[in-house]
N, C-alpha and C positions, 0 to 999 in steps of 0.2 A: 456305422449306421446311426442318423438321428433321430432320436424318439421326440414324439411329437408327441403334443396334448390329449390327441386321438387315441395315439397307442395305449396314454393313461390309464384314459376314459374307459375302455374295450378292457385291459389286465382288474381295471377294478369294479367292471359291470355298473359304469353309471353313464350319466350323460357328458359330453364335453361342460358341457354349462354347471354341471356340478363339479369337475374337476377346476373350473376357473374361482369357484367362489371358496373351494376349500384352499386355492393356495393364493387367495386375495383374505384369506380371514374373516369370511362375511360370517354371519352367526345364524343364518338360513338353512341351513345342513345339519342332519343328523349325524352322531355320534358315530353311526356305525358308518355312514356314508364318508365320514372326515379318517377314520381310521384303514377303510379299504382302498383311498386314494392315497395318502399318505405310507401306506405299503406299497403301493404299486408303483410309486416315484421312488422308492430305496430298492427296487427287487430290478427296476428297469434302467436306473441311474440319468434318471429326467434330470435335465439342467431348465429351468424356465428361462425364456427368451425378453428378460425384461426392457431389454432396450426397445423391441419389436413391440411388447404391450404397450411401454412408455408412448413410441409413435403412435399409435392407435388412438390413446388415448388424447394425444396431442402435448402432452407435457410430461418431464422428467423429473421434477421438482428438486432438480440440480441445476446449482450456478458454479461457475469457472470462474476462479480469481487468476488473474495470469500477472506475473510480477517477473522483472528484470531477474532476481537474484534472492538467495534465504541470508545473504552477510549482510545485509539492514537488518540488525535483532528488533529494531522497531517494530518491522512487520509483525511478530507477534503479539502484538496486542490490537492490532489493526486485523488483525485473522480471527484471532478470539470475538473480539466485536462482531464479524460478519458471521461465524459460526452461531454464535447466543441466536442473534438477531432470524438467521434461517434458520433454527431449530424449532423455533416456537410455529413458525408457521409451515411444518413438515420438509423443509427443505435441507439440501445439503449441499456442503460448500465443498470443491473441486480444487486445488492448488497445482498449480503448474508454471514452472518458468523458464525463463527467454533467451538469459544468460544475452541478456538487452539485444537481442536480436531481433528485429523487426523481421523480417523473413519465417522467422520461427513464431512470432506473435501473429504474426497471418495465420501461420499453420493450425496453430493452435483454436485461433477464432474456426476453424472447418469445422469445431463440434458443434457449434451454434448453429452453422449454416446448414449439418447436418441434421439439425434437433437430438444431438447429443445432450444438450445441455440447455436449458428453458432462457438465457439470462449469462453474459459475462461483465465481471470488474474488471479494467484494467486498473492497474497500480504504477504508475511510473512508465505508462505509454512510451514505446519506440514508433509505431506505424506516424505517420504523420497527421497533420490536423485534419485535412482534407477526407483523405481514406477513413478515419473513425467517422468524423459526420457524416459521410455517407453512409457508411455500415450501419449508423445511429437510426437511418428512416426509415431501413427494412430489421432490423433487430434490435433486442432490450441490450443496451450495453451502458455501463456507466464508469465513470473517471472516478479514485479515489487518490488522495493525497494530493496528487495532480493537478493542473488544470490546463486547456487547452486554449491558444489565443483564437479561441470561438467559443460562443455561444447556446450551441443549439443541441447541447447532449445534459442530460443528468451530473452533475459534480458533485462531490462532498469534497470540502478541504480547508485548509485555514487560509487568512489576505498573508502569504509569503511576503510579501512587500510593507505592511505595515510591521509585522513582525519584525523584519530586519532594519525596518525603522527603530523601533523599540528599541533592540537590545542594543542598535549604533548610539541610541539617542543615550541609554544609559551610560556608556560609554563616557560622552560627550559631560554628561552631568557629574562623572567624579574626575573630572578636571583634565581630562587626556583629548589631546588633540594630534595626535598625529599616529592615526589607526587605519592596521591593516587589514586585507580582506583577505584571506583562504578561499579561492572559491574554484571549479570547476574546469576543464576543456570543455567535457559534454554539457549544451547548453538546454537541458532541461527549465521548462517554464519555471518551477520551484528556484529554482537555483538563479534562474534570470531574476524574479520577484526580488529576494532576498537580495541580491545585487543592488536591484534600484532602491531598495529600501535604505539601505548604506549610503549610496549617494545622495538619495533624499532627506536624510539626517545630516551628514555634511550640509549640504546647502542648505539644512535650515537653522544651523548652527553657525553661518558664512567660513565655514572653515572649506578654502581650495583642496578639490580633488585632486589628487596625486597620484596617477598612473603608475607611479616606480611601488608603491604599497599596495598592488595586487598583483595577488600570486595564483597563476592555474594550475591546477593539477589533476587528480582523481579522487572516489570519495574514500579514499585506504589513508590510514596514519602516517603511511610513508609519505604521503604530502604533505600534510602536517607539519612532518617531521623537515624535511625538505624546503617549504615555506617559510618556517620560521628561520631557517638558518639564512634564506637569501633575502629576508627581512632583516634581519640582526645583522645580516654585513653591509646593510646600505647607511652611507655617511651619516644621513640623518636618520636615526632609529625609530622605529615607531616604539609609541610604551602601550598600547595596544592591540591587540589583533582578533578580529572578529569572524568565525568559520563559519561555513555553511553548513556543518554538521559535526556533532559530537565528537566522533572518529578520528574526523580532520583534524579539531581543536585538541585530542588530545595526544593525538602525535605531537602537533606542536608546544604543545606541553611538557612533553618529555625532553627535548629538546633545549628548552630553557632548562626546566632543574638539570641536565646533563650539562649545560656548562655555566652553571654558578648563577644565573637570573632569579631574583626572588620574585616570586607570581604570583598576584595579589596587590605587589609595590612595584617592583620597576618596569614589571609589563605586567598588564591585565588582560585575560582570555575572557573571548564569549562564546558559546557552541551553539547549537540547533540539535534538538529534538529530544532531549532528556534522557537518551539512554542509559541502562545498567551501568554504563560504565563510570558515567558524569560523575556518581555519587560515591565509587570506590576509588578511582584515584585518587591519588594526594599529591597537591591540595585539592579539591574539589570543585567539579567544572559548574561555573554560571553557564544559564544554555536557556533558549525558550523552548519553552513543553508544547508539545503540542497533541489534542486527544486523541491520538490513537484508538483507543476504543475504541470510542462513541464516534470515530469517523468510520470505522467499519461499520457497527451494529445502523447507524444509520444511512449511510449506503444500499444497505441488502434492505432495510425497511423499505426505502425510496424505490428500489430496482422491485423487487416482489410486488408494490404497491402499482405500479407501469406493465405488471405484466397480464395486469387485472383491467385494462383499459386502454381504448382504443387513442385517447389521446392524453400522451406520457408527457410525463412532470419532464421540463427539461432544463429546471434550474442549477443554477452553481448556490452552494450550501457553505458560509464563510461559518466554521465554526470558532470559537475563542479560543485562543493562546494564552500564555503566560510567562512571566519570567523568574525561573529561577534563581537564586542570588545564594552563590555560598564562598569560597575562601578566595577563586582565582580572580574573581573582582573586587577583594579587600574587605569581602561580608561575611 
């Protein structure tokens, strides 16, 4: 049998309207009135129907982060950020993932459509560019880390492409010319960025692209690992090799010091995104940082701030990067 609000109300002789303010907290109620309602929900075993008041009210003051996968340790500081960020303004952040399934990232978006949830982030988007802009005109959704080659939805994220300009161009500045790419099968817009940023550093270096010095694979060490070895057997070696993420580079890493490569001198590594790990290995991964945080807490600023007005911020937000430099580029 469910007990309903009513039953409350009736086992503790008040009004439904005084059962609603004593389990909303209001401070309009007397003592004795908060004490004979709150008995009468332990003696009847009321559950409140929050999702039901939530509808009523029209908001849940929950958002849904929906992400590929929890093996990015990055994501936690990029979750941290969106949590700070919706705490201060009553909200709470929801996590769930896709295990990169777009089928399942649909599913998931059904709490929004439902008003399960006020507000979703995607993080490393599977549905395609099309399906989110659309979903963009009738719900608050926003892109983080990400970006989509459109326009017309809320972004936070760093220029992926000048970055991997960067860290190729540094590359290029301690004297090595003939550097590899670790990069992808799955052709996520990050990972495409970073690509052309490589290539863009090449040509404005006139150093010729070379097809045979990129290696695709997945974002696990075992490509890394994998990579560098079918790097290191081609006639002309590269004495650099530049990954698209930490992980990758430092599979690849392992790999050299496993068969006798000094790293830092006869090949120099660069990584992407500064994870925990960059800085325990030895020797130590150069990699560009990118803020994590402050791309979450601003995110959920931006998404909350759209949920407040009829006409939503629908900018992409380039926030700054950086480059770390420590032993596997000879620093």
């Amino acid at each position: 049998m469910n007990i309903t609000i009513k039953d409350v109300a009736k086992a503790a002789n008040v009004s439904v309207a005084t059962v609603s303010r004593v389990l909303n907290n209001k401070s309009n109620v007397s003592e004795e009135a908060v004490q004979a309602v709150n008995r009468a929900v332990e003696e009847l075993g009321y559950s409140p129907n929050f999702l039901g008041r939530d509808l009523r009210k029209s908001e849940t003051k929950r958002i849904l982060a929906i992400i590929g996968s929890t093996e990015q340790s990055f994501y936690s500081d990029v979750l941290r950020g969106m949590q700070d960020a919706a705490f201060v303004d009553g909200y709470d952040i929801l996590i769930a993932t896709t295990r990169n399934d777009p089928e399942h990232e649909m599913h998931l978006l059904g709490m929004l459509f439902s008003r399960a949830v006020d507000g979703v982030v995607l993080l490393a988007p599977k549905l395609d560019s099309k399906t989110i802009s659309d979903l963009s005109k009738r719900y608050r959704i926003a892109i983080c880390l990400e970006r989509l080659d459109i326009s017309d939805i809320l972004c936070v994220t760093i220029d992926n492409e000048r970055a991997g300009f960067d860290a190729t161009s540094y590359l290029i500045g301690k004297g090595r010319r003939r550097i590899g790419l670790i990069t992808t099968e799955v052709r996520s817009q990050s990972s495409v960025d970073r690509e052309n940023g490589y290539m863009r550093a090449l040509k404005a270096a006139n150093i010729p692209f070379d097809p045979d010095l990129v290696y695709y694979g997945d974002y696990d060490a075992d490509t890394g690992t994998r990579g560098c070895e079918a790097l290191m057997s081609l006639p002309n070696r590269p004495d650099a090799i530049f990954s698209i993420s930490d992980t990758i580079s430092i599979g690849a890493m392992t790999y050299a010091v496993q068969h006798g490569i000094t790293v830092g001198k006869d090949l120099l590594f660069f990584g992407f995104d500064n994870i925990a790990y960059s800085h325990m290995f030895i020797p130590r991964l150069s990699t560009v940082e990118q803020p994590c945080y402050l791309q979450g807490k601003t995110v959920i600023e931006k998404l909350i701030a759209n949920m407040k007005t009829d006409e939503p911020d629908k900018s992409t937000y380039m926030l700054p990067h950086s480059l770390i430099l420590r032993e596997s580029t000879g620093d």
